[in-house]
N, C-alpha and C positions, 0 to 999 in steps of 0.2 A: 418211180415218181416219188418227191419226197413228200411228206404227209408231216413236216415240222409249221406248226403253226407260229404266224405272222407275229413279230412282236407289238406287247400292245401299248399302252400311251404311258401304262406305268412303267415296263420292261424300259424305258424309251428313256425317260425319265433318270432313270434309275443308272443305267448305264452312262448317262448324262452327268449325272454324280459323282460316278466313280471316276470316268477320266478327268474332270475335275481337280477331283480329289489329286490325283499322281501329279496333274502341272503344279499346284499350290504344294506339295509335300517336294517335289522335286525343285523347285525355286526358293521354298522358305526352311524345310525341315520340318518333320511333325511337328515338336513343342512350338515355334513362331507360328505355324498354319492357324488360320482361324475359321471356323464353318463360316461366318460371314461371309468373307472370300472366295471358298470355295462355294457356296451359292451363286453367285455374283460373275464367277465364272463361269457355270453352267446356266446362268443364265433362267434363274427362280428363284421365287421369294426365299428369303429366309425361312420362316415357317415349312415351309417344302419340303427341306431336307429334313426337318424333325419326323415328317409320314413316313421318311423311307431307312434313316439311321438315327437313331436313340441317343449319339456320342460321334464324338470323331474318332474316337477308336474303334468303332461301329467298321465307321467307312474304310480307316483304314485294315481292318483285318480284309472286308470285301475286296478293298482292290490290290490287297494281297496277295491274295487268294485269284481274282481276274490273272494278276499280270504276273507276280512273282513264282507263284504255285505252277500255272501253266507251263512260263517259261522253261523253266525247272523239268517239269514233267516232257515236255517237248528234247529239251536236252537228254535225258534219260531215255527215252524212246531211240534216240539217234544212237544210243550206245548199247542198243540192245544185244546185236552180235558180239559186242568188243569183252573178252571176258580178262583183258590184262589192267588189273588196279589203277597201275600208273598210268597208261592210256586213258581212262576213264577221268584220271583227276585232271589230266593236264588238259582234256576237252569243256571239260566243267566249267576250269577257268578261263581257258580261253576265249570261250562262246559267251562269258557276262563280258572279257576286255573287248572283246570285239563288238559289243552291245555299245559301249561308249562311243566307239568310232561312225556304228552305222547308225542308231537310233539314241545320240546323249540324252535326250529328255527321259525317256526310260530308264537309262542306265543312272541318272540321277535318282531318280525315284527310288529303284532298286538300294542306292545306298543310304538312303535319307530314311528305308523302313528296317534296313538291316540288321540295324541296334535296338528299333523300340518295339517289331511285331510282333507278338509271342508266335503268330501264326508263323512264321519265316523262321523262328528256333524250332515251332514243332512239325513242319511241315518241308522243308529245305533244305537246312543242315545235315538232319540226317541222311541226304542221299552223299553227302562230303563224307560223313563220318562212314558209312557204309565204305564208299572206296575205299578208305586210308585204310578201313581193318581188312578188304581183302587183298590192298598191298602189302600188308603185312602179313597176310596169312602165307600167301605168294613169295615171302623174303623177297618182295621186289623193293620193301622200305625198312629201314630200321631207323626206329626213333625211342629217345630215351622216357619220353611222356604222348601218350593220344592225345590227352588235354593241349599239350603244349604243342602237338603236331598241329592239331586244329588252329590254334590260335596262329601258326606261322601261317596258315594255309589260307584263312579267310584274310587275317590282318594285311599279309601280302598280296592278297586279289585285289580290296577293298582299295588299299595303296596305291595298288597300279592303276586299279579304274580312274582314282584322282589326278592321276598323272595325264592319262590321254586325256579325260576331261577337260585339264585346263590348260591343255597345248604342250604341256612340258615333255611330252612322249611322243613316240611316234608308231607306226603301226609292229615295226620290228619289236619293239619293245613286251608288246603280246607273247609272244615264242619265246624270249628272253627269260620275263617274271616264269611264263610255264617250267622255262626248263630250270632255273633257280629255287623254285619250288621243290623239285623232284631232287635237286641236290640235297636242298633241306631236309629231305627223309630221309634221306640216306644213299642215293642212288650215286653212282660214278658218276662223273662229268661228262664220260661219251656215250655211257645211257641216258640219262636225264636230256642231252641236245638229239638223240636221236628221238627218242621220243616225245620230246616235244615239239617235232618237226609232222612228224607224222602228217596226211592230210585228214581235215576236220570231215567226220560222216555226215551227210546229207540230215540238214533237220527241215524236222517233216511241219507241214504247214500249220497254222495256230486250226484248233476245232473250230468248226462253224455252228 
């Protein structure tokens, strides 16, 4: 029998904020967002928001952390057994393109905080950079710079997500950018397509 107590009018609230916060950040961009708005969508005064975040970068670290962090975490989980680097990477990004196809509102968000969270550099990235170094440790990747692997690796996820986003992609194109990735480190062309065919591990349901 579970023994989690009922949320209360602030948990309520508060949560009210945050999704909020992701439709206005995911429609305008953090810098355009204005807590105005995002009150107004959730639906309370102005003043409101000030009890519960100090800043809009209050909020948005919160629903960073809500949706991006989990996410993330959730992804990770799914690849608990998979111990081959390049497998891990090409799931990583697959599971954000496939975020644009099945839920775009989110996957806006996701790219609209990419640039400005600090929370998302210290909290996210590094599960990317973890891979890359143990496909390298693995000689399943060779690249002339980490810095400059990363940069192909998000730059080109970030890309592709805008792609399905605004129709110009199709769902093939998921497996494509993955396996074009995995060329970019260094892998063959009939490693990189075999592995990014792979099927996607079972990810496990958001916490309750």
């Amino acid at each position: 029998m579970s023994t989690a107590k009922p949320p209360t009018k602030r948990d309520r609230t508060r949560a009210q904020l945050i999704e909020a916060a992701t439709k206005v950040f995911a429609a305008r961009g953090f810098e355009a967002a204005a807590i105005q708005e995002i009150a107004a969508v959730a639906g309370v005064a102005n003043g409101t928001f000030y009890n519960y975040f100090p800043t809009k970068e209050a909020i948005l670290e919160a629903a960073t952390i809500q949706y991006g962090v989990s996410y993330c975490e959730r992804i990770d989980a799914s690849c608990r057994d998979i111990t081959d680097g390049a497998e891990r990477m090409a799931i990583g990004g697959r599971r954000y393109m496939q975020l644009a196809l099945e839920q775009p509102e989110m996957a806006r968000f996701m790219l609209s905080i990419a640039v400005v969270s600090r929370v998302w550099d210290a909290r996210i990235r590094p599960y990317v950079h973890a891979d890359l170094l143990l496909g390298i440790r693995q000689k399943r990747f060779r690249v002339a710079s980490k810095e400059a692997a990363m940069d192909l690796i998000t730059g080109t996820n970030y890309a592709a997500i805008r792609s399905l986003l605004n129709g110009s992609a199709k769902s093939s194109h998921i497996t494509a950018t993955a396996a074009s990735i995995l060329r970019g480190l260094g892998m063959t062309p009939e490693e990189a397509d075999a592995v990014a065919r792979r099927p996607l591990p079972p990810l496990p349901d958001p916490a309750t």
